[in-house]
C-alpha positions, 0 to 999 in steps of 0.5 A: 272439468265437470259440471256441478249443479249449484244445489241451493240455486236449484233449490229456489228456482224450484220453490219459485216454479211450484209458488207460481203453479200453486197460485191457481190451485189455491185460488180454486180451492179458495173458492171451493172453500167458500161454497162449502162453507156456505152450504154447510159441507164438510171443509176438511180435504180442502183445508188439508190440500191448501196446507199441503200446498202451502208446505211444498216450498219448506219440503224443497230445503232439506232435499240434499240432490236435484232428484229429491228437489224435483221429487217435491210437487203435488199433483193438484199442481199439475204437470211438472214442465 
């Protein structure tokens, strides 16, 4: 018999594993945000980055195998463990 991989159960557990790496990430970028904001700096690659972040999740339901699965992450998100 041979293993198969439920891809819709893979696909949650990685969604989950990437929303709580993001948490700090975003938290971090909040604050950057706020610092930029109040000297009067330019906030663009910040905003960019918390939308990027924020978008990884919905990127993990059209992936169709475990390697596109695991191909959704972000470097800001650290390593993949």
């Amino acid at each position: 018999m041979a293993i198969t991989i439920n891809i819709p159960k893979a696909k949650e557990i990685w969604k989950n594993k990437i929303r709580v790496k993001r948490t700090n990430v975003l938290a971090k970028l909040d604050i950057d945000y706020m610092r930029a904001n109040e000297s009067g700096a330019d906030t663009t690659s910040i905003v960019t980055d918390k939308q990027t972040l924020r978008d990884l999740p919905s990127q993990v339901d059209t992936a169709t195998t475990t390697d596109e699965i695991k191909a959704v992450w972000n470097d800001k998100l650290g390593d993949k463990e």
